[in-house]
N, CA, C and O atoms as CSV, one atom per row, in Angstrom:
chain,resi,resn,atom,element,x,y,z
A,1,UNK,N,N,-1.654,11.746,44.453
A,1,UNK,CA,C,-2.623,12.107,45.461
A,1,UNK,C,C,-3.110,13.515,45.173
A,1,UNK,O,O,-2.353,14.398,44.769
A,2,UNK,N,N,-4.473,13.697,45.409
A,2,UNK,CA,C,-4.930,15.256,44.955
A,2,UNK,C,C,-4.778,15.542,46.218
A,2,UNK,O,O,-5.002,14.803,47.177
A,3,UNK,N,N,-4.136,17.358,46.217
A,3,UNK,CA,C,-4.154,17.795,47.585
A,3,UNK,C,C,-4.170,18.992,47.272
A,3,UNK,O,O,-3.148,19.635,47.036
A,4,UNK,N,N,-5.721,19.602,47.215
A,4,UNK,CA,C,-6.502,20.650,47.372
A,4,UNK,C,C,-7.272,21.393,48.659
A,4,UNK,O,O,-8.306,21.266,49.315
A,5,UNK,N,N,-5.990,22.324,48.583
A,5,UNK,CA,C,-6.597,22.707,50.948
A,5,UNK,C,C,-8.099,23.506,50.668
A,5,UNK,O,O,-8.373,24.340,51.532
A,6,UNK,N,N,-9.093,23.344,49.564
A,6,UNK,CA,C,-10.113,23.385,49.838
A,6,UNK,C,C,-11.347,22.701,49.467
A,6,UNK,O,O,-12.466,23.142,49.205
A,7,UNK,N,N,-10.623,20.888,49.530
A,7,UNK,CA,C,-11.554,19.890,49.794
A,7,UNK,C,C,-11.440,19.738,50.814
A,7,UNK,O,O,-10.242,19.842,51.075
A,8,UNK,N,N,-12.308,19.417,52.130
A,8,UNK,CA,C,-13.006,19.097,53.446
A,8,UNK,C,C,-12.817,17.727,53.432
A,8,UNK,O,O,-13.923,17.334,53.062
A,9,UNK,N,N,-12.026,16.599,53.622
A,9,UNK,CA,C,-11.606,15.599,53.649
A,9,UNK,C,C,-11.071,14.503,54.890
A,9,UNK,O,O,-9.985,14.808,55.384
A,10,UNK,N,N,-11.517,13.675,55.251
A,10,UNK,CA,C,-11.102,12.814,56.453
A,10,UNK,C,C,-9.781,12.151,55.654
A,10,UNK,O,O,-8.627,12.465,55.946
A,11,UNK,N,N,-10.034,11.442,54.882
A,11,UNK,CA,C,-8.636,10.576,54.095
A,11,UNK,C,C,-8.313,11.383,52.557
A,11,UNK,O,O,-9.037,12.178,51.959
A,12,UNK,N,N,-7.334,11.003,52.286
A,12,UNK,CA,C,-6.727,11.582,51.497
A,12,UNK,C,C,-7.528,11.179,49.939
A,12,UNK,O,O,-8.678,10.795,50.151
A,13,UNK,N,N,-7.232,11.189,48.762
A,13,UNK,CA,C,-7.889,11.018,47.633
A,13,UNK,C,C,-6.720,10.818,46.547
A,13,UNK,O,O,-5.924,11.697,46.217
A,14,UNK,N,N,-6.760,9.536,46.062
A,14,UNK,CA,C,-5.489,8.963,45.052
A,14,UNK,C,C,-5.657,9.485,43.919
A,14,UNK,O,O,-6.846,9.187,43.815
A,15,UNK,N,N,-5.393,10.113,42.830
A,15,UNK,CA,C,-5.609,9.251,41.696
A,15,UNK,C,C,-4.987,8.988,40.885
A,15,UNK,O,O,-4.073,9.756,40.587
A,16,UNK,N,N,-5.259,7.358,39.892
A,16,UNK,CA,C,-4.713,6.321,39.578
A,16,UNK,C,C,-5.791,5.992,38.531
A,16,UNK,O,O,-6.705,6.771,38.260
A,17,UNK,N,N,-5.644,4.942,38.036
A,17,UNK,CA,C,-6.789,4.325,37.006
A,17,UNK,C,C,-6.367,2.795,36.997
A,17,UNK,O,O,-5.281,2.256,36.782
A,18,UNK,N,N,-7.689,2.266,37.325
A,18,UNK,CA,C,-7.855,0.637,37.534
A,18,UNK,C,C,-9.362,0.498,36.436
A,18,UNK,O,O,-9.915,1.467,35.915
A,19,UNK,N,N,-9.763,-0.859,36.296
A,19,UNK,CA,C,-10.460,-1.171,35.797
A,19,UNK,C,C,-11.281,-1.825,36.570
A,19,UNK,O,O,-10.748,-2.814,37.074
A,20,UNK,N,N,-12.883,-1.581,36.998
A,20,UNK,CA,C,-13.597,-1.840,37.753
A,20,UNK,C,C,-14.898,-2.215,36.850
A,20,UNK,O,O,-15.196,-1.772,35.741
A,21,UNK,N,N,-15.537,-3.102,37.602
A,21,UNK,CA,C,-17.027,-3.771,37.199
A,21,UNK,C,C,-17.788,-3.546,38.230
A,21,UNK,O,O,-17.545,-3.741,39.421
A,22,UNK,N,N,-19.073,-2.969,37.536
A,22,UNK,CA,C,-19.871,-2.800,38.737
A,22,UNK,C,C,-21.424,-3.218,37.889
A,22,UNK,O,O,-21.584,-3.317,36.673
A,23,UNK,N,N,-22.372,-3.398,38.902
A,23,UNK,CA,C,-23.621,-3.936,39.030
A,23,UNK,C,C,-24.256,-2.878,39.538
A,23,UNK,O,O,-23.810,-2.336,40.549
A,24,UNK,N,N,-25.440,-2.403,38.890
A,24,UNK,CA,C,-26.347,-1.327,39.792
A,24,UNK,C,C,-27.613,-1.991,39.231
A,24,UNK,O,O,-27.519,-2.876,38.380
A,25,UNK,N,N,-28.833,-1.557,39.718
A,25,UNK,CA,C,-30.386,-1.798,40.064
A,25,UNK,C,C,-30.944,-1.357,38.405
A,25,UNK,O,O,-32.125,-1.519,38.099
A,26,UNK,N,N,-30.180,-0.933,37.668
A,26,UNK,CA,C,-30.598,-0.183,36.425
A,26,UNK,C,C,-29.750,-1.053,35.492
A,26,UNK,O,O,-30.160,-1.217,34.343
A,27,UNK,N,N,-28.361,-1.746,35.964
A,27,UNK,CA,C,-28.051,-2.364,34.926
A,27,UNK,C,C,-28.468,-3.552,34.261
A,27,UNK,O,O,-29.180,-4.362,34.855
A,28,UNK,N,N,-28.133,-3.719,33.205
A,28,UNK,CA,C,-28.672,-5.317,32.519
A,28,UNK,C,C,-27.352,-6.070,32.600
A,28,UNK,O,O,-26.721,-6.273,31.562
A,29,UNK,N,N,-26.858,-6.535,33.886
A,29,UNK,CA,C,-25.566,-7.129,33.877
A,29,UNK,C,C,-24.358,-6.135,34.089
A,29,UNK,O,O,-24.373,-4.944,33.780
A,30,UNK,N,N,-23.111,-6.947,34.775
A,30,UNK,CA,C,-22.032,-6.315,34.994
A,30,UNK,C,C,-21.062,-5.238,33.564
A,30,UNK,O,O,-20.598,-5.363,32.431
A,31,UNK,N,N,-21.187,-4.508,34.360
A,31,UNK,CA,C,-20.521,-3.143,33.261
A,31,UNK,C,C,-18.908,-3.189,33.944
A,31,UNK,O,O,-18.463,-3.686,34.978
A,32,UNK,N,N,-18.301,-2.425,32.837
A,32,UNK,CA,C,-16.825,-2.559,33.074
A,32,UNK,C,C,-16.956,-0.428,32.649
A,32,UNK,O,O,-17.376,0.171,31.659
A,33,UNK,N,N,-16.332,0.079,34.037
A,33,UNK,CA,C,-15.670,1.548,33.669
A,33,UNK,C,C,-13.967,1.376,34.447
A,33,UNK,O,O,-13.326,0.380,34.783
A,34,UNK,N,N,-13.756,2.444,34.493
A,34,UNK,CA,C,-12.523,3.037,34.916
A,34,UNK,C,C,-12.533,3.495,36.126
A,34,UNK,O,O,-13.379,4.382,36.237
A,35,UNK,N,N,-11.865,3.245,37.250
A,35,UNK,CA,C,-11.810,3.692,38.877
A,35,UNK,C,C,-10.903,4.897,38.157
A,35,UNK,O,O,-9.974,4.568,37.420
A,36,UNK,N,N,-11.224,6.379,38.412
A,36,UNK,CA,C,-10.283,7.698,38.567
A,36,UNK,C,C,-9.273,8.347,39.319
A,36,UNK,O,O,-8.299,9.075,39.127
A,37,UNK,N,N,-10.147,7.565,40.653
A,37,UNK,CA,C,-9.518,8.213,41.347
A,37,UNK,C,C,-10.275,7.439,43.015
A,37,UNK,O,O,-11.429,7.054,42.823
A,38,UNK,N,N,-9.741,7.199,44.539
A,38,UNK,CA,C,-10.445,6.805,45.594
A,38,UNK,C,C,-9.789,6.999,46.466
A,38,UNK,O,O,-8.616,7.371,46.454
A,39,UNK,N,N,-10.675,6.700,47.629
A,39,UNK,CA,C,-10.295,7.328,49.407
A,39,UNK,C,C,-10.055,5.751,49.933
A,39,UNK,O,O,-9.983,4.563,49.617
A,40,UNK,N,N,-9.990,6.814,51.070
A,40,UNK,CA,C,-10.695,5.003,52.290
A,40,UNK,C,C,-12.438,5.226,51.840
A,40,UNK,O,O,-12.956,4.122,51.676
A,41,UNK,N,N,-12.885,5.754,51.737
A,41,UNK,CA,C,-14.750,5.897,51.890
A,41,UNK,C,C,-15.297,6.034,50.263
A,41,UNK,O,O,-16.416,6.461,49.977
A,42,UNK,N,N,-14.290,5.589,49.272
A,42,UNK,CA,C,-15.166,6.002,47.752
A,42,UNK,C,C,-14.173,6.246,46.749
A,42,UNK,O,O,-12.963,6.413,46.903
A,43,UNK,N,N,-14.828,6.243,45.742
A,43,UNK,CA,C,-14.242,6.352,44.643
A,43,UNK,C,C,-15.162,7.217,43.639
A,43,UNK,O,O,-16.283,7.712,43.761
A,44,UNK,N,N,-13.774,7.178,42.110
A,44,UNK,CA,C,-14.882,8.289,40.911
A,44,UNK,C,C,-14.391,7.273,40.057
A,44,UNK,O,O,-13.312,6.681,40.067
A,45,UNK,N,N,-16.000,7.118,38.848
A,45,UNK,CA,C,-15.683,6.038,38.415
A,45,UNK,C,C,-16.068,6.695,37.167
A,45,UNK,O,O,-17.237,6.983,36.910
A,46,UNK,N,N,-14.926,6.966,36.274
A,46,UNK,CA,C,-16.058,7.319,34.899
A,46,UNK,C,C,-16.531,5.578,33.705
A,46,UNK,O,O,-15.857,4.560,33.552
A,47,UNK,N,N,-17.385,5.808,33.338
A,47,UNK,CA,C,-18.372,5.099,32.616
A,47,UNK,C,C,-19.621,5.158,31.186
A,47,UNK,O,O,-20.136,6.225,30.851
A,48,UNK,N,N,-19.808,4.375,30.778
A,48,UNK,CA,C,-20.995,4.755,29.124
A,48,UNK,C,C,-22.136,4.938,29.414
A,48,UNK,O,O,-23.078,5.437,28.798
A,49,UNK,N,N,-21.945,4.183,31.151
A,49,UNK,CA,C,-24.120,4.235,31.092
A,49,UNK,C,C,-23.857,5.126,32.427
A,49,UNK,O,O,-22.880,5.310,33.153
A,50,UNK,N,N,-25.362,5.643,32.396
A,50,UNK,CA,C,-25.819,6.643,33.144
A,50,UNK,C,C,-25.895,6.072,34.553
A,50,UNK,O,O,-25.531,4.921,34.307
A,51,UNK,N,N,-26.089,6.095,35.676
A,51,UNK,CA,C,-26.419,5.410,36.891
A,51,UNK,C,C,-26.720,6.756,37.819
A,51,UNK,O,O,-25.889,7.655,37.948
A,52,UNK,N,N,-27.694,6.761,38.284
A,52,UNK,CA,C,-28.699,7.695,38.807
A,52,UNK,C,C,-27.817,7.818,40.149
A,52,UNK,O,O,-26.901,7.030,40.382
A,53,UNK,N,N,-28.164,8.858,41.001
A,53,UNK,CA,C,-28.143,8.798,42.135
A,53,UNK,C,C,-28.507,8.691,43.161
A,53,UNK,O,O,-29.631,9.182,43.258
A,54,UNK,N,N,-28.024,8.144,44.374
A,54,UNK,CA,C,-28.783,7.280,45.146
A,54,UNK,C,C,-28.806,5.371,44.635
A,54,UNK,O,O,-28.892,4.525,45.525
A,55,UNK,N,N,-28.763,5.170,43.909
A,55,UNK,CA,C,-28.292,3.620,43.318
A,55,UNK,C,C,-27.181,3.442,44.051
A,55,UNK,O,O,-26.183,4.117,44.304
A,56,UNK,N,N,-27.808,1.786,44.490
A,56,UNK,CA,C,-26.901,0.806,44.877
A,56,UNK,C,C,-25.791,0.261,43.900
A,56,UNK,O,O,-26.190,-0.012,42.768
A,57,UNK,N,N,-24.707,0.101,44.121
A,57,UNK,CA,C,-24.047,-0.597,42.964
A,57,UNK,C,C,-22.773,-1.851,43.983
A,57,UNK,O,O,-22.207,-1.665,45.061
A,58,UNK,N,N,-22.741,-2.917,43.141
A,58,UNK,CA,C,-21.966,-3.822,43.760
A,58,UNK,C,C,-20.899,-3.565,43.040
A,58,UNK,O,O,-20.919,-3.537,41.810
A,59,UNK,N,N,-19.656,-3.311,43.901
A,59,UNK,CA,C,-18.272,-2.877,43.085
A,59,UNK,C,C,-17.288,-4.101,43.000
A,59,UNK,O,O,-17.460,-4.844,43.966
A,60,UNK,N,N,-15.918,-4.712,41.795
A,60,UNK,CA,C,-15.342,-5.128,41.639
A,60,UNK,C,C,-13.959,-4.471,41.418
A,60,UNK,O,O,-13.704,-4.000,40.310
A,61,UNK,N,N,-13.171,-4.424,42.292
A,61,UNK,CA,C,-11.624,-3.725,41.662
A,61,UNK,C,C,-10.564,-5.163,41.444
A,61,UNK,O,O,-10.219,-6.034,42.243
A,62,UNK,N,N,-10.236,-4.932,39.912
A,62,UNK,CA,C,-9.607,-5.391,39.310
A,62,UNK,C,C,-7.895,-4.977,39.082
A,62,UNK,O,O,-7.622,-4.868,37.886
A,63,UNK,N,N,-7.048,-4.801,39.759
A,63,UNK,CA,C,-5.982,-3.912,39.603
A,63,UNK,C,C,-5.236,-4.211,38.292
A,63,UNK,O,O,-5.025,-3.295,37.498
A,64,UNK,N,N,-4.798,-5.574,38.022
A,64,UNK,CA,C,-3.921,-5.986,36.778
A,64,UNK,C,C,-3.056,-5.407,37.122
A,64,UNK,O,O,-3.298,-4.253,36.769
A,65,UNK,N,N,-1.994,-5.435,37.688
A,65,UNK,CA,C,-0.491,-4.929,37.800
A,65,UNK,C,C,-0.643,-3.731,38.879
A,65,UNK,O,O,0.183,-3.467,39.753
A,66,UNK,N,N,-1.956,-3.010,38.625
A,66,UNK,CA,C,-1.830,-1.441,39.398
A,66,UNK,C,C,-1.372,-1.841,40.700
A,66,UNK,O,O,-2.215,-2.438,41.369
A,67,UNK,N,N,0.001,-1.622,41.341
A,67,UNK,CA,C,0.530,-2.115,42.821
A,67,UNK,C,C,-0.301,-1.162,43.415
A,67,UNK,O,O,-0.762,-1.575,44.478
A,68,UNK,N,N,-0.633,-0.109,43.131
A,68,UNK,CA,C,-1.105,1.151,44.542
A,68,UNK,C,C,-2.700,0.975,44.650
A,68,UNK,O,O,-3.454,1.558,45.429
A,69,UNK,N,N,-3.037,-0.024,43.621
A,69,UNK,CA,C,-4.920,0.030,44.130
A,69,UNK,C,C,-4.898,-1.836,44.794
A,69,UNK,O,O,-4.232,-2.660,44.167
A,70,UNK,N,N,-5.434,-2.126,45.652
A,70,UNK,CA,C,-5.857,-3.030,46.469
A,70,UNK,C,C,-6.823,-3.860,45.524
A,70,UNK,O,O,-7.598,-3.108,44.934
A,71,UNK,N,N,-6.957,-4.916,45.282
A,71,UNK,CA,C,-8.237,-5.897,44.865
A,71,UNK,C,C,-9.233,-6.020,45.925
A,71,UNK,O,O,-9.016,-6.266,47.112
A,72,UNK,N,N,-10.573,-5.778,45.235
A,72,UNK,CA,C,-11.478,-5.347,46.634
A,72,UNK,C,C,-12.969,-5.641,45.755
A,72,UNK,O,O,-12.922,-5.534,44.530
A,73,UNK,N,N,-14.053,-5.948,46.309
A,73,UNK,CA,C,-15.148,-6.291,46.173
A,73,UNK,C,C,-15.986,-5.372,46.989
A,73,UNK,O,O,-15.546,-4.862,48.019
A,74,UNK,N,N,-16.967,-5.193,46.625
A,74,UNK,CA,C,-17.549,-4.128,48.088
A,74,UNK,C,C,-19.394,-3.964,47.486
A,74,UNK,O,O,-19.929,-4.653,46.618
A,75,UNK,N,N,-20.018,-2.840,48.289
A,75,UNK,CA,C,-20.953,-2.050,47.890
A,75,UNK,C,C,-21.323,-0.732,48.108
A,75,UNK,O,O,-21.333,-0.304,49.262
A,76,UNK,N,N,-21.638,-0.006,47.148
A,76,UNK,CA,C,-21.479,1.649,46.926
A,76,UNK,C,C,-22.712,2.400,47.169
A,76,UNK,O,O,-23.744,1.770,47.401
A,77,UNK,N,N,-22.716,3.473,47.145
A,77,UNK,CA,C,-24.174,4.020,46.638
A,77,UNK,C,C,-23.523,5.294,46.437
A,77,UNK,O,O,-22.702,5.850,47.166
A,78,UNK,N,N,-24.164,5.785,45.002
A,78,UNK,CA,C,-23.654,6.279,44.137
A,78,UNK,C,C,-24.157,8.209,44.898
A,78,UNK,O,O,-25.249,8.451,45.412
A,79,UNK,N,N,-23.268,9.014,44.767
A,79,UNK,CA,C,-23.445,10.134,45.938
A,79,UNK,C,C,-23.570,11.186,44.832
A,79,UNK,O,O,-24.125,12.193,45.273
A,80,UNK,N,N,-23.223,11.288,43.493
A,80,UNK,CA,C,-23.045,12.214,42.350
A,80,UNK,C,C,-22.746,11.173,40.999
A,80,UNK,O,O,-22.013,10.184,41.020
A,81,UNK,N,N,-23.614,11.748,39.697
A,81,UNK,CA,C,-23.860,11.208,38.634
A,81,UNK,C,C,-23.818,12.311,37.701
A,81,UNK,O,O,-24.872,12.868,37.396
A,82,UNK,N,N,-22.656,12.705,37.189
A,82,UNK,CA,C,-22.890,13.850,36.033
A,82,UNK,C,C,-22.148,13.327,34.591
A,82,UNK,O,O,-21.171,12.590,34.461
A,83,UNK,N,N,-22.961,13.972,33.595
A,83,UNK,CA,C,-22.172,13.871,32.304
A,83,UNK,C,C,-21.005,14.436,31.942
A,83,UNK,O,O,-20.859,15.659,31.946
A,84,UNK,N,N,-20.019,13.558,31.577
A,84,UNK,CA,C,-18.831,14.265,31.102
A,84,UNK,C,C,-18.690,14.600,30.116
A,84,UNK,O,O,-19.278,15.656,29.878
A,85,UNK,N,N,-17.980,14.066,29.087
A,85,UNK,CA,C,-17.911,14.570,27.429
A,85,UNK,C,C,-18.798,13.478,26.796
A,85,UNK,O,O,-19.183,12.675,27.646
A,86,UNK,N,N,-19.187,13.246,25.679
A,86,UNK,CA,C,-20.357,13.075,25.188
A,86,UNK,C,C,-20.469,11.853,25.191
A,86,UNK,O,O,-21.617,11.587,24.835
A,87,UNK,N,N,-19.780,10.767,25.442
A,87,UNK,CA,C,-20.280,8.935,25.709
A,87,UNK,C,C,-20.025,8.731,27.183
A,87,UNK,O,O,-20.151,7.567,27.563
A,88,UNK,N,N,-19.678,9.667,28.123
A,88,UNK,CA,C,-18.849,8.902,29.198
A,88,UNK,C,C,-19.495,9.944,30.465
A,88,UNK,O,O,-19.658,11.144,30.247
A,89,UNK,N,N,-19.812,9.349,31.722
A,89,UNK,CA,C,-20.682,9.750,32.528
A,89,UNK,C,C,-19.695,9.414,34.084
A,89,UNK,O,O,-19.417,8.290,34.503
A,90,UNK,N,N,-19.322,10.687,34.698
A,90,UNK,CA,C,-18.645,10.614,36.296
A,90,UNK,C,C,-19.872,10.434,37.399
A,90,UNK,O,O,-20.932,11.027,37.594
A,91,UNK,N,N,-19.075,9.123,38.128
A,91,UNK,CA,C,-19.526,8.436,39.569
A,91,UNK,C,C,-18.783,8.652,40.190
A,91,UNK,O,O,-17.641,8.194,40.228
A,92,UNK,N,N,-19.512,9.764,41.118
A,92,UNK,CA,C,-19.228,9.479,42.554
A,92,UNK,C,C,-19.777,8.466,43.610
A,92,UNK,O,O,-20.989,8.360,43.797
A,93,UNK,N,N,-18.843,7.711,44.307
A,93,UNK,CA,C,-19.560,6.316,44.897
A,93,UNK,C,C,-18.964,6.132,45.623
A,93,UNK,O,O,-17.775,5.872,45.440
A,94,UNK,N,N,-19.655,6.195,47.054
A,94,UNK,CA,C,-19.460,6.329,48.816
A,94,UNK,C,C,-19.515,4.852,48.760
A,94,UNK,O,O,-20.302,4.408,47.924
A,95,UNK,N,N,-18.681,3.770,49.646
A,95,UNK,CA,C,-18.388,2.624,49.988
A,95,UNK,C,C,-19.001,2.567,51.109
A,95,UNK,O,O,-18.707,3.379,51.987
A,96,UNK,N,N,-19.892,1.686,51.300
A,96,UNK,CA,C,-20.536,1.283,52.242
A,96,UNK,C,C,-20.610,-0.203,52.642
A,96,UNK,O,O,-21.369,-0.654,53.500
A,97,UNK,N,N,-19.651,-0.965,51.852
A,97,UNK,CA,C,-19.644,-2.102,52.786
A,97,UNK,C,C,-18.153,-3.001,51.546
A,97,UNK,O,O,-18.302,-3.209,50.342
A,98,UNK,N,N,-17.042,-3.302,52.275
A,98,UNK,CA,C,-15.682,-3.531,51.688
A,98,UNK,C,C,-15.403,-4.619,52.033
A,98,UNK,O,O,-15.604,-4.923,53.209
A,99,UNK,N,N,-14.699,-5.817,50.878
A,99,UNK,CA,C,-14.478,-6.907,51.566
A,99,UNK,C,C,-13.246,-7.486,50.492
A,99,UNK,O,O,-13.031,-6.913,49.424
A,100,UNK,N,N,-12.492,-8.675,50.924
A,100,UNK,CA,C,-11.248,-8.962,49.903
A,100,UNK,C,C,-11.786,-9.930,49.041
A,100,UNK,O,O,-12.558,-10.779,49.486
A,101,UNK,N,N,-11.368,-9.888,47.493
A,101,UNK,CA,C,-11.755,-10.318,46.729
A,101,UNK,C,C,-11.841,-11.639,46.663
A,101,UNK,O,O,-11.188,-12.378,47.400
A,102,UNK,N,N,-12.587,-12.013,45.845
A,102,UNK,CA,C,-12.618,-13.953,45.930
A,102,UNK,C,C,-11.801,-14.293,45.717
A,102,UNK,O,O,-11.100,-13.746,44.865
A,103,UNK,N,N,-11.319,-15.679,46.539
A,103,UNK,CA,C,-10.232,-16.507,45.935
A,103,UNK,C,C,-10.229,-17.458,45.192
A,103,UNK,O,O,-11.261,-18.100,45.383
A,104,UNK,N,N,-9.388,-18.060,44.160
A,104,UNK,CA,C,-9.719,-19.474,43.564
A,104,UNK,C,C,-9.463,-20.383,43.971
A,104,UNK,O,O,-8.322,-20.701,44.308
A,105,UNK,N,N,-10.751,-21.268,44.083
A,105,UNK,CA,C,-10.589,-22.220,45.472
A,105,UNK,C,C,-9.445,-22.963,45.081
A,105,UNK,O,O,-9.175,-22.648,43.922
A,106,UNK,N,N,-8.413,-24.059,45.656
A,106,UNK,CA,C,-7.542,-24.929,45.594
A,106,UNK,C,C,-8.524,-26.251,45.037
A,106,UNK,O,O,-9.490,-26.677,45.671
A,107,UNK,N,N,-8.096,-26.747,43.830
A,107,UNK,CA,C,-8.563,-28.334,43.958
A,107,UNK,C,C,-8.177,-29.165,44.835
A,107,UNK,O,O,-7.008,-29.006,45.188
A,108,UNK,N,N,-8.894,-30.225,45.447
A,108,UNK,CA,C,-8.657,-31.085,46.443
A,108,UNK,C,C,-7.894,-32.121,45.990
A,108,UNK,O,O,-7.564,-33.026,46.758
């Protein structure tokens, strides 16, 4: 957990690393980055492609074993977009609408 007494914070801020897919208005199809780090209200997602800010993005959390991140489906809008080191680009992305991931239906 980061715990910096001079971030301004309602919930606390994990970080962990999961593997997430997301969809934005700019992509050509679902992209796969890295969840960094998340709240109750967002996450940091680093990634290859650029995604502007202000973009919608439909989020997928994938945990694979990670026990401390939740499987979760949702939608974001992206609050900060900066370049990191030279292929890989940090998202910040406010959750604005959270829901539990699909299930596989049962055959009848």
């Amino acid at each position: 957990m980061v715990n910096n007494s001079q971030e301004n914070r309602n919930f606390p801020r994990f970080t962990t690393e999961c593997p997430v897919f997301y969809l934005s208005d700019e992509a050509n199809g679902w992209q796969v980055g890295v969840m960094t780090n998340m709240s109750a209200t967002g996450m940091k997602i680093t990634c290859k492609e650029a995604v502007p800010e202000n973009a919608r993005m439909q989020i997928k959390l994938t945990p694979r074993g990670n026990t401390t991140v939740p499987a979760i489906r949702g939608e974001g809008i992206v609050v900060r977009s900066e370049k990191g080191d030279a292929r890989r680009y940090q998202i910040a992305c406010k959750m604005i609408k959270v829901e539990p991931p699909e299930r596989p239906r049962r055959p009848l």
